[in-house]
C-alpha positions as a Markdown table, in Angstrom:
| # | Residue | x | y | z |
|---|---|---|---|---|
| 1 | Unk | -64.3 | -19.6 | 80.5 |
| 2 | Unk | -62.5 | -16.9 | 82.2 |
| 3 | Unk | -59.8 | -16.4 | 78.6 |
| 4 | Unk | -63.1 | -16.5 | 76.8 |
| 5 | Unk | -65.1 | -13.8 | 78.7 |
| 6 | Unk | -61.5 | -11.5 | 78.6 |
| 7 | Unk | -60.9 | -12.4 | 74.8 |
| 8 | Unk | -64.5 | -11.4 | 74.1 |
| 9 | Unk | -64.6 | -8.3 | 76.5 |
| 10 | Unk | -67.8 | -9.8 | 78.4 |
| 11 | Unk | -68.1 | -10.7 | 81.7 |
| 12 | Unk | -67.8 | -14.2 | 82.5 |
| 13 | Unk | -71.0 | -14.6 | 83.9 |
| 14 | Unk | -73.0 | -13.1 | 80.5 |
| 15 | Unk | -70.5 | -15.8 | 78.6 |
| 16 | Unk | -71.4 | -18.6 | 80.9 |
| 17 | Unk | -75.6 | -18.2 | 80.6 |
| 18 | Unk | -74.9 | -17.7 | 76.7 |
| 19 | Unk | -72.6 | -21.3 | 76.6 |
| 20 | Unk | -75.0 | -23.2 | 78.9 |
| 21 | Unk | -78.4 | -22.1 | 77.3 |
| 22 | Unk | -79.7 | -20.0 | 79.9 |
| 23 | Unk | -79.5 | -17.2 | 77.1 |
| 24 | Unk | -79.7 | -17.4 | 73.4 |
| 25 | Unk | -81.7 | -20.6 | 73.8 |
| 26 | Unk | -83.3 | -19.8 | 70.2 |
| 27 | Unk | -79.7 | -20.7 | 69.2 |
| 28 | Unk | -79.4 | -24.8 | 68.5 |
| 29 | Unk | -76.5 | -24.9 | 66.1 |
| 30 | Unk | -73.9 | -25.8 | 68.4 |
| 31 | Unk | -76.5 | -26.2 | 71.3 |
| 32 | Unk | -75.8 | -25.2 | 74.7 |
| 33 | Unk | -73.4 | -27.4 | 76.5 |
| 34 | Unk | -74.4 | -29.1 | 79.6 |
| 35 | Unk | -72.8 | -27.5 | 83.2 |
| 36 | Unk | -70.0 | -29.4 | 84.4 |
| 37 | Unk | -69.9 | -30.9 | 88.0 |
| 38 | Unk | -68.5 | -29.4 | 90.4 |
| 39 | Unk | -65.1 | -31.1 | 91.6 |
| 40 | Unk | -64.6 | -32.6 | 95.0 |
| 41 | Unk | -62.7 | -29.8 | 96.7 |
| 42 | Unk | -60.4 | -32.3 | 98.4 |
| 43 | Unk | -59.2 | -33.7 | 95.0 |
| 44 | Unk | -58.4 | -30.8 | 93.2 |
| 45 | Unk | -57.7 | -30.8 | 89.1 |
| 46 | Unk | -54.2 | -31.9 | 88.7 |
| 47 | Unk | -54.4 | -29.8 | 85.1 |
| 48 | Unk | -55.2 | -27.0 | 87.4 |
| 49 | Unk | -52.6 | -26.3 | 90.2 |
| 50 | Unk | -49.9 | -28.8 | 91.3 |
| 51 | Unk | -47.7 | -28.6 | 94.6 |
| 52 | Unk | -45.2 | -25.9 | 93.3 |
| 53 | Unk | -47.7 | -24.1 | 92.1 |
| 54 | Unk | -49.6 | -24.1 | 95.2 |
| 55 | Unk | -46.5 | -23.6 | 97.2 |
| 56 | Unk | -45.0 | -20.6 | 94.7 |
| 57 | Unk | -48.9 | -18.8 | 95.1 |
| 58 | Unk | -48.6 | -19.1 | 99.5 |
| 59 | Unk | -45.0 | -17.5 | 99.0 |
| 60 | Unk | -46.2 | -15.1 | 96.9 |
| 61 | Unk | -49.1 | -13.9 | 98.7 |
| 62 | Unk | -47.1 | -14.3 | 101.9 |
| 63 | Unk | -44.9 | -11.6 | 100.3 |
| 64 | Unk | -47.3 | -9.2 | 99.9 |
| 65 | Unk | -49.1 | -10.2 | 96.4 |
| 66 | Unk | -52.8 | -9.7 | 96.4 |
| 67 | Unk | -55.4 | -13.1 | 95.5 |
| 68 | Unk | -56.9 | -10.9 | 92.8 |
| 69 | Unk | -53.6 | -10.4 | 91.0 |
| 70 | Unk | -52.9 | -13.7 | 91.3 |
| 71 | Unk | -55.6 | -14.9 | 90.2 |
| 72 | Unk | -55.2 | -12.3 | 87.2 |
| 73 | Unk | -51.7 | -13.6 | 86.2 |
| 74 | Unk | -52.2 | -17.6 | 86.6 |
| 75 | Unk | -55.5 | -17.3 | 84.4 |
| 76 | Unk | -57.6 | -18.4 | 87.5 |
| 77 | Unk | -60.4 | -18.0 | 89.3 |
| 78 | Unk | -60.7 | -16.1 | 92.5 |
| 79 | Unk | -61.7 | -18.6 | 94.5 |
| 80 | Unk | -59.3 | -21.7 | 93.0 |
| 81 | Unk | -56.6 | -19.2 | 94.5 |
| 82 | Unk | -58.1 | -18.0 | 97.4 |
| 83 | Unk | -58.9 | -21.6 | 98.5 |
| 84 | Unk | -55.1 | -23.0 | 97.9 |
| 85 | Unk | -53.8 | -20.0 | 99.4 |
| 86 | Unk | -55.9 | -20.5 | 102.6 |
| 87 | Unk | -55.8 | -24.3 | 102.9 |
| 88 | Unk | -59.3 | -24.9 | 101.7 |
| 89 | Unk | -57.9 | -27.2 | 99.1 |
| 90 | Unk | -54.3 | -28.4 | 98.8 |
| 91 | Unk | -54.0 | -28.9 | 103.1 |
| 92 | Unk | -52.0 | -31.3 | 102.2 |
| 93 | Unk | -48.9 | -29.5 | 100.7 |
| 94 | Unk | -46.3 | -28.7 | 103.1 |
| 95 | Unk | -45.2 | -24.8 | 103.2 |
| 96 | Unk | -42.2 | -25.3 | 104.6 |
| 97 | Unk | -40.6 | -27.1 | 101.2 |
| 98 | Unk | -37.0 | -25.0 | 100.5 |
| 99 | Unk | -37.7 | -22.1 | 98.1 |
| 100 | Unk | -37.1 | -21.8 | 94.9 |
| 101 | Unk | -34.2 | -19.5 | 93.8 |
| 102 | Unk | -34.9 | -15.7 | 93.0 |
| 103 | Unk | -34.4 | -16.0 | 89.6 |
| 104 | Unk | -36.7 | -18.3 | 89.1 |
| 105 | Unk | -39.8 | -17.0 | 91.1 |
| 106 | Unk | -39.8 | -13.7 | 89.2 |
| 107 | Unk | -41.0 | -14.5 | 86.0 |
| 108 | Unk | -40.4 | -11.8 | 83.5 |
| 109 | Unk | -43.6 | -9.6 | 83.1 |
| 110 | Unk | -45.9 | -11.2 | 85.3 |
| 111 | Unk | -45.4 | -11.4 | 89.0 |
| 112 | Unk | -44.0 | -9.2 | 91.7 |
| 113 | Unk | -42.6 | -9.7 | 94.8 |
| 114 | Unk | -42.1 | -7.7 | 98.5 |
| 115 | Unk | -38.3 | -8.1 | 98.0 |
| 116 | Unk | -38.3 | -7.1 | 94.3 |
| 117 | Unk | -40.1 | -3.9 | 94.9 |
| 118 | Unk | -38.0 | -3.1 | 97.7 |
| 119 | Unk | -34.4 | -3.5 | 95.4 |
| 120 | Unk | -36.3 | -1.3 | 92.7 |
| 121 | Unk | -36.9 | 1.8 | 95.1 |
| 122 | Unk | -33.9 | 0.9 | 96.6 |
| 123 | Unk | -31.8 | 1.3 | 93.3 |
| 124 | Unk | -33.7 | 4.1 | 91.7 |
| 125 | Unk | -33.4 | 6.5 | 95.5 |
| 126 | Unk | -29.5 | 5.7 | 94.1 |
| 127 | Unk | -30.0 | 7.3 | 90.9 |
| 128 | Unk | -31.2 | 4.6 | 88.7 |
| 129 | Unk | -33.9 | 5.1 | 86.0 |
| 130 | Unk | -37.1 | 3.5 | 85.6 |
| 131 | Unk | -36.2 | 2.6 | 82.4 |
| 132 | Unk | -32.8 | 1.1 | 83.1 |
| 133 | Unk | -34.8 | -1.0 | 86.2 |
| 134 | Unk | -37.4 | -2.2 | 83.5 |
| 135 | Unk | -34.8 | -3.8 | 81.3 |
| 136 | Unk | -33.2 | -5.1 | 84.4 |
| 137 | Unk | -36.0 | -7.1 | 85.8 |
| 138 | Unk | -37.7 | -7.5 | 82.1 |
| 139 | Unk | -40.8 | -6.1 | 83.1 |
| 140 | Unk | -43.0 | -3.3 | 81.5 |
| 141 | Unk | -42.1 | 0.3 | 82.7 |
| 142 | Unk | -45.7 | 0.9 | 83.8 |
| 143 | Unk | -45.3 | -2.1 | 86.2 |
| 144 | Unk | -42.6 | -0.9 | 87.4 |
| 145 | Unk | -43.0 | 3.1 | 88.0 |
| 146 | Unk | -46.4 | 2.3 | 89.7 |
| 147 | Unk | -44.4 | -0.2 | 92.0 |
| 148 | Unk | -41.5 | 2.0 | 92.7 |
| 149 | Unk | -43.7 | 5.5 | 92.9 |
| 150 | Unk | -47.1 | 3.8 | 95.0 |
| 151 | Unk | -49.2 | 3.6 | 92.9 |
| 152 | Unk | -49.5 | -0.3 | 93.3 |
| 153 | Unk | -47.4 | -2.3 | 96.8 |
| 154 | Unk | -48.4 | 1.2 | 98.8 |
| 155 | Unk | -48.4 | -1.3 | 101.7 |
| 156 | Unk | -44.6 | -1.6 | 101.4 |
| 157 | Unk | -43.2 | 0.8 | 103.4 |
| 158 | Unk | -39.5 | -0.1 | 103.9 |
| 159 | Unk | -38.7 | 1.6 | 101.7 |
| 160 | Unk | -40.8 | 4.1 | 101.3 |
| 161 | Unk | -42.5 | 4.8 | 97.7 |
| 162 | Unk | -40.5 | 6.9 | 95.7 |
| 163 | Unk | -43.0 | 9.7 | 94.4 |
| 164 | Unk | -42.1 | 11.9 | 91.4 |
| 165 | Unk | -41.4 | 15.0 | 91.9 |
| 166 | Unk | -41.2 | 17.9 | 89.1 |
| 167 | Unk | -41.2 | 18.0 | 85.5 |
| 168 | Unk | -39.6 | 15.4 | 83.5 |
| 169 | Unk | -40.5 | 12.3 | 86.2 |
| 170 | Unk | -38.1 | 11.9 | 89.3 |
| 171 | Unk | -35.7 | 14.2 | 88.3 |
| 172 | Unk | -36.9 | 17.5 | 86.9 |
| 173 | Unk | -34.8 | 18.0 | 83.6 |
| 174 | Unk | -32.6 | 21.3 | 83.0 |
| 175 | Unk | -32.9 | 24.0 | 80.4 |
| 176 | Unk | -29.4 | 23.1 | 79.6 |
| 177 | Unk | -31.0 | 19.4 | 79.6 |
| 178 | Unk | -34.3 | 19.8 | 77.6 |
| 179 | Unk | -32.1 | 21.8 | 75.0 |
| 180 | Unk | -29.7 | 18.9 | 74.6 |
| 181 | Unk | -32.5 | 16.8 | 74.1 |
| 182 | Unk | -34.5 | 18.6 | 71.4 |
| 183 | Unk | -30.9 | 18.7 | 70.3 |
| 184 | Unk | -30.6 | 14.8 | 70.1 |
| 185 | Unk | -33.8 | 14.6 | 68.5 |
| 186 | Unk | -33.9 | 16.7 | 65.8 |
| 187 | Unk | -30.0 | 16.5 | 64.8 |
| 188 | Unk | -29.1 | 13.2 | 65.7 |
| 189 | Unk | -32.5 | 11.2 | 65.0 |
| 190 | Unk | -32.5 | 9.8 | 68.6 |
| 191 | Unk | -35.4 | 8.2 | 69.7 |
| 192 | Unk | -38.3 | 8.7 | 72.4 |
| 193 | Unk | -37.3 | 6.0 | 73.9 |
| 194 | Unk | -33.0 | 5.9 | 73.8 |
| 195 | Unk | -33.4 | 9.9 | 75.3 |
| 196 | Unk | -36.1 | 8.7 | 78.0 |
| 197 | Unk | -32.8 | 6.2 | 79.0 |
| 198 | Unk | -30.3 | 8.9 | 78.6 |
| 199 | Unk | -32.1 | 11.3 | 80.4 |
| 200 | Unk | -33.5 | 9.0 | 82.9 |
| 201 | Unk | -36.8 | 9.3 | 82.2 |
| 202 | Unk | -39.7 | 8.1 | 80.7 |
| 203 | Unk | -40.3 | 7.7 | 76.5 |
| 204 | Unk | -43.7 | 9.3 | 77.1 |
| 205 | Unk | -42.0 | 12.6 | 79.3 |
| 206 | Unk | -39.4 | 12.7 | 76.5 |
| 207 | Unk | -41.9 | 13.1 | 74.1 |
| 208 | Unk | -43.2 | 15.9 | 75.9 |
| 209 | Unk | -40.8 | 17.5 | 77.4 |
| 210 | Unk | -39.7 | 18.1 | 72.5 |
| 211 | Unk | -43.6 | 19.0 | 72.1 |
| 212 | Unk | -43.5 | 21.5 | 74.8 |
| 213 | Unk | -39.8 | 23.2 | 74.2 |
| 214 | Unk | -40.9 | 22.8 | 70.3 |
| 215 | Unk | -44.4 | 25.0 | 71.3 |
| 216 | Unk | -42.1 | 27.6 | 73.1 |
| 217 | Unk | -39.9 | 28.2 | 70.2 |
| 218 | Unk | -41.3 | 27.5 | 67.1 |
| 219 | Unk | -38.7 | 29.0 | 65.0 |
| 220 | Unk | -36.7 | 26.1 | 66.0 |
């Protein structure tokens, strides 16, 4: 229901009354389908969530990972989450099982963890770029500048967010800088994104940064 309602752009509830007949009722051909029972909350769907899974969610919200999100990123529901997370359903999986390894808890794109976040900042207060820390961990660059600036994990505080400061994202770029860029561009057919990487910022502040030297010297 939930894939439906997000495919659709409607809420879940609005596709739910129009599936089970409590809306569009005039409509016969499919009719409505009948409501499901609801499951015994001590036998939850095996087709659902299954030990690891149950076991990988506590880790993940123990590290820091909100229900919502998730919820969001498994394609569940609140409250299936919330309720393995909390014991509700699934008491009887043990927490203390070992771990799995790092590699294969942070699944490219999706999920993020407490001690991902921290290596990020860590690496880019060294001088790495976003971009560069994107392709490492294979996950979108939005994900990870609002990660590593805080706008998203502002409850991680060791280490601190890493704000950006300036024109040009972390590091605010040069004249020398923004004229060896326009440079690149215009002589050398470089791309948005390849100068973002060289310049260690983003594709988006490249692109400005041409429009903007380009408006100042139109001549060029």
């Amino acid at each position: 229901m939930s894939h439906l309602a997000r495919a659709m752009g409607v809420s879940s509830r609005t596709l739910s009354k129009a599936i089970y007949g409590s809306t569009w009722r005039k409509l016969d051909d499919p009719p409505p389908l009948s409501r499901p029972r609801p499951r015994d909350p001590d036998h939850p769907s095996p087709t659902v969530l299954d030990e690891n899974r149950v076991r990988r969610l506590r880790r993940e919200h123990a590290g820091g990972v909100s229900v919502r999100y998730l919820a969001t990123r498994n394609g569940l529901s609140y409250n299936t989450v919330h309720d393995a997370i909390r014991g509700v359903t699934w008491a009887h999986v043990d927490d203390l099982a070992p771990e799995e390894p790092l590699e294969q808890r942070r699944r490219p794109g999706v999920l993020l963890t407490a001690a991902v976040v921290a290596e990020m900042r860590r690496a880019h207060a060294g001088g790495a770029s976003l971009r560069s820390l994107a392709d490492k961990f294979r996950l979108k660059y939005a994900t990870v500048r609002a990660a590593v600036q805080g706008a998203s994990w502002r409850h991680l505080t060791d280490p601190p967010p890493m704000p950006s400061t300036g024109r040009g994202g972390r590091h605010a770029l040069t004249v020398g800088q923004e004229a060896d860029l326009v440079r690149m561009r215009e002589q050398d057919g470089v791309t948005y994104a390849q100068l973002g990487v060289a310049f260690g910022i983003s594709e988006a502040t490249a692109w400005h940064v041409y429009k903007r030297c380009r408006r100042s010297d139109p001549g060029r």
